[in-house]
C-alpha positions in Angstrom: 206.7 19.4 -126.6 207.3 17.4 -123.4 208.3 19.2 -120.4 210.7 17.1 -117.0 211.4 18.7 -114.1 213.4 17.1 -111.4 211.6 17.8 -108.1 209.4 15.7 -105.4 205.6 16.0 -106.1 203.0 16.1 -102.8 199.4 16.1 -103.7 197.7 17.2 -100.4 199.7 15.8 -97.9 199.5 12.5 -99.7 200.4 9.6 -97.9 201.1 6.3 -100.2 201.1 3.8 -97.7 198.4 4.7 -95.3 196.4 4.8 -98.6 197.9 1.4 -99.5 197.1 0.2 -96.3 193.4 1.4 -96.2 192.8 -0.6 -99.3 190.7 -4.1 -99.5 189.9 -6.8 -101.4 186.2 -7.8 -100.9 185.2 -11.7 -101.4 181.7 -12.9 -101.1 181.3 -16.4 -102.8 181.9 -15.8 -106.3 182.1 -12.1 -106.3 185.4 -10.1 -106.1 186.1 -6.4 -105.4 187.6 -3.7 -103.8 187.0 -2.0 -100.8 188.5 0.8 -98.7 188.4 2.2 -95.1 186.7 5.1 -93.9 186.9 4.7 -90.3 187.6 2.3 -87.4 186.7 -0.9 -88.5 184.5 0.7 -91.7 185.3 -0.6 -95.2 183.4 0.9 -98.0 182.7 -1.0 -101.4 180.2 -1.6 -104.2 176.8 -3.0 -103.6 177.2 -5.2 -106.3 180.0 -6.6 -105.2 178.5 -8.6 -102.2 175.2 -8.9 -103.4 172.9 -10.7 -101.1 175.5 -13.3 -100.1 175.9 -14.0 -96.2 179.7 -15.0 -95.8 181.9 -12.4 -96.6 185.4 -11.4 -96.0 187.8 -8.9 -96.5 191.5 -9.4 -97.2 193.9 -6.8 -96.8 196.9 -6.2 -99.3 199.2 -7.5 -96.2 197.3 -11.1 -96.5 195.4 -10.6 -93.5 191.5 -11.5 -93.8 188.8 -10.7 -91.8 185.0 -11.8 -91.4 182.9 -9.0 -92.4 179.3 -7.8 -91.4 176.7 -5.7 -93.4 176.2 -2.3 -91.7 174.1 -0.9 -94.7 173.3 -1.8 -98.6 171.9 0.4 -101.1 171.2 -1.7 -104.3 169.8 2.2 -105.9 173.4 4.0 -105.3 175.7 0.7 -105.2 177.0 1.0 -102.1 177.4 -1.2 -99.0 179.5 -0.5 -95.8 
């Protein structure tokens, strides 16, 4: 049985592009990932992602890149801001 309904659908004041726009892509040599903002000038991703490399930038979904610096790395949980 398969239910429609025509009507708009909001799931906690969801906001598709803000979200969009808060999302990265995370390059560091030959890793790839994604990344996204939790404050001003803060992007979150994977530990594993970077790794130990030095240069790394992240690239926006608008095409602009950006240099990016290591604020902390946790190889134990995965995570690196």
């Amino acid at each position: 049985m398969l239910f429609v309904f025509s009507t708009d659908c909001f799931a906690m004041d969801f906001d598709a592009v803000v979200t969009y726009e808060s999302i990265f892509v995370i390059y560091s040599r030959n890793y790839e990932g994604s990344g996204f903002v939790i404050g001003s000038n803060t992007v979150v991703t994977n530990a594993h992602v970077i790794g130990n490399q030095n240069d790394k930038k992240v690239k926006a979904y608008s095409g602009q890149e950006y240099n990016a610096s290591i604020y902390l790395f946790n190889e134990a949980i995965d995570i690196a801001i």
